[in-house]
C-alpha positions in Angstrom: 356.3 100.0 77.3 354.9 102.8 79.2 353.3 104.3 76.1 351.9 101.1 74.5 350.2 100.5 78.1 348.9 104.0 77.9 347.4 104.0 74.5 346.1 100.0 75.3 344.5 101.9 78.1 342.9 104.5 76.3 341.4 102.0 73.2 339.8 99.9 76.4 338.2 103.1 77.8 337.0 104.0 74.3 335.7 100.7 73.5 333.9 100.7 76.8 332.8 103.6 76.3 330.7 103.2 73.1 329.3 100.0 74.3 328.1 101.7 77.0 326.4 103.8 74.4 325.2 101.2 72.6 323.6 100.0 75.5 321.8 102.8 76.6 320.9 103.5 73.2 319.2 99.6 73.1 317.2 100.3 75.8 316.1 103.5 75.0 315.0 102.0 71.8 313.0 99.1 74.0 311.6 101.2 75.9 309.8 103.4 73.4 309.2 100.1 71.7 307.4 99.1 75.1 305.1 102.0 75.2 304.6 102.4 71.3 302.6 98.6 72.3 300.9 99.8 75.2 299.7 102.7 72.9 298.3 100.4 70.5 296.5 98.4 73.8 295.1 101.5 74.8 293.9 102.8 71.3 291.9 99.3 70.5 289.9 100.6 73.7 289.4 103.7 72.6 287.9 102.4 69.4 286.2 99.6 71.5 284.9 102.4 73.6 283.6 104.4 70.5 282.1 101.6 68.6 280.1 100.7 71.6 278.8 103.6 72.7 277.9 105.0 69.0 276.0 101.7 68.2 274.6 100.7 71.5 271.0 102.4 71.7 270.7 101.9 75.7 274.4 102.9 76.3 274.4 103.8 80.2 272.7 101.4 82.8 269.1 101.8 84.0 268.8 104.2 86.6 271.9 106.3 85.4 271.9 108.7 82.8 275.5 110.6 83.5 278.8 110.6 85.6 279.4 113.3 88.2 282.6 115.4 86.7 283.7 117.6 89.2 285.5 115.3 91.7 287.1 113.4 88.5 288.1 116.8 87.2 290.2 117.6 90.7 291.8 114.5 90.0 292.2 114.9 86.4 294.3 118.5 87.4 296.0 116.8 89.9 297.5 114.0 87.4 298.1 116.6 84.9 300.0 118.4 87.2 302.3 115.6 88.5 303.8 116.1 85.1 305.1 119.2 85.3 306.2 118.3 89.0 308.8 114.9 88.0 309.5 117.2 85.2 310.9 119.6 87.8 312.6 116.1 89.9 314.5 115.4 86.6 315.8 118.9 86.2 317.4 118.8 89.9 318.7 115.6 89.5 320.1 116.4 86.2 321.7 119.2 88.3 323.3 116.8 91.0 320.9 118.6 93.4 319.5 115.3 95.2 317.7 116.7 97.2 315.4 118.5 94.9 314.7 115.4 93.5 313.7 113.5 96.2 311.4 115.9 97.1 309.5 116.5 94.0 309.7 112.7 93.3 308.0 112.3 96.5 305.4 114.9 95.4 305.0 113.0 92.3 304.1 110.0 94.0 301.7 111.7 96.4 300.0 113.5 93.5 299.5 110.2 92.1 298.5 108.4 95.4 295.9 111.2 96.1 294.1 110.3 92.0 294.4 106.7 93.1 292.4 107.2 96.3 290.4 109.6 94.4 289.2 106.4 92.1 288.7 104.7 94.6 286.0 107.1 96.1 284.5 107.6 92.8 284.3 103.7 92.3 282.3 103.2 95.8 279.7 105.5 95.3 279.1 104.6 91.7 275.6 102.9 91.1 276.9 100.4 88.6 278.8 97.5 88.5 281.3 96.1 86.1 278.6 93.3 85.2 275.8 96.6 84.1 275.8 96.9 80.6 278.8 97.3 78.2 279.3 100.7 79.9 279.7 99.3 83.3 282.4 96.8 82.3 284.0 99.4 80.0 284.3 101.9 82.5 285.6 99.6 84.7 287.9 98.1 82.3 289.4 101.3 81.1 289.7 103.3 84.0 291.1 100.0 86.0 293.7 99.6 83.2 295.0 102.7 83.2 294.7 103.1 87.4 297.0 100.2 87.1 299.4 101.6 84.9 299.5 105.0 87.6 300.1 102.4 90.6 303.0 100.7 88.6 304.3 104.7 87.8 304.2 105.2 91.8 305.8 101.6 92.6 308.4 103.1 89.9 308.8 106.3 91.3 309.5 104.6 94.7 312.5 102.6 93.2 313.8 105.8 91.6 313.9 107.6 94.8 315.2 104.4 96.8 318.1 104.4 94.2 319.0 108.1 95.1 319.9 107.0 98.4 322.8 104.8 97.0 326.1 107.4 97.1 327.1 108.6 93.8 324.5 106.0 92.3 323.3 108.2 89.2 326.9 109.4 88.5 326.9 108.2 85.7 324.0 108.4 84.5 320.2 107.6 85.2 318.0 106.3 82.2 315.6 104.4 84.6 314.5 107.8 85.8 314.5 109.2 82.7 312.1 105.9 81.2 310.4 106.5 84.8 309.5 109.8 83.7 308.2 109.3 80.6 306.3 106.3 81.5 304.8 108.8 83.9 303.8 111.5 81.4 302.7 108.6 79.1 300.3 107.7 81.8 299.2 111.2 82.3 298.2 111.6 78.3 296.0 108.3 78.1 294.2 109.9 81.0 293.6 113.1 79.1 292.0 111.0 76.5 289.8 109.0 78.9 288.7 111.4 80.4 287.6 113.4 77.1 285.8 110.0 76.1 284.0 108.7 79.2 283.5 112.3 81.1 282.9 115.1 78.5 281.8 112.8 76.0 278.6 111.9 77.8 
């Protein structure tokens, strides 16, 4: 009897097991699904953007014939570097070293809070509006989109790091940080590309 109970034991634990793998495989799978659509949300601005500005003969408003790049380049470095930096979170917390993570997740965060603010400077001294041409309400539509998309990162972030404080929470495991992350660095590559379009492609 002892035996049967044993091995009943062990098939449970083995069947639980793989559905727990299934499960994390399924949303794995849903998440790259997720931001495979955001991707193609992001790319039909692009070409929006492109179309726009290579047929529209007076592209920028009156009165403005450039954007300033050196305060959206500080930003720009800062973003990029926020990558490297929850990279670093991930490493310590694939380690078991919570602490490491909390305080490079917290870095992240503040990395992005600081390009945030840093939009929001840019945007109040800007001479346009979102109603001045089609490159006032692109530029506000593109850069807003994706500003949103680094606020929901940060709000993400925040839950991550709240969840670290629960004992032996990522025991066994921790895919929302993992999807956190690479949300994150998602983020951090459309920015690349919007800033190559609207700021060095001027």
């Amino acid at each position: 009897m002892t035996v049967e109970r044993a091995i009943s034991q062990d098939t449970e634990a083995a069947v639980r097991q793989h559905q727990e793998h299934d499960e994390a495989g399924n949303s794995k799978f849903g998440f790259i699904v997720f931001l495979l659509s955001e991707s193609v949300i992001f790319l039909s601005f692009f070409v929006g953007y492109t179309i726009f500005k290579t047929t529209t003969t007076d592209w920028y408003p009156e009165g403005v014939t450039g954007l300033e790049t050196r305060e959206p380049l500080i930003n720009t470095i800062v973003l990029i570097s926020s990558s490297f930096v929850i990279y670093v979170a991930e490493r310590y917390l694939h380690d078991k070293k919570l602490w490491g993570f909390r305080i490079f997740l917290l870095a992240t965060m503040a990395m992005g809070g600081y390009f945030l603010f840093g939009q929001a400077v840019e945007w109040s001294g800007l001479p346009f509006k979102f109603q001045d041409g089609l490159f006032g309400g692109m530029f506000y539509l593109l850069t807003g989109f994706h500003g949103l998309h680094v606020l929901t990162g940060i709000l993400l972030q925040g839950l991550m790091l709240g969840r670290s404080l629960i004992p032996n929470n990522y025991d066994n495991g921790y895919f929302g940080v993992e999807a956190t992350s690479l949300f994150w660095h998602f983020v951090d590559v459309i920015w690349i590309v919007l800033y190559t379009l609207i700021y060095v492609w001027q």
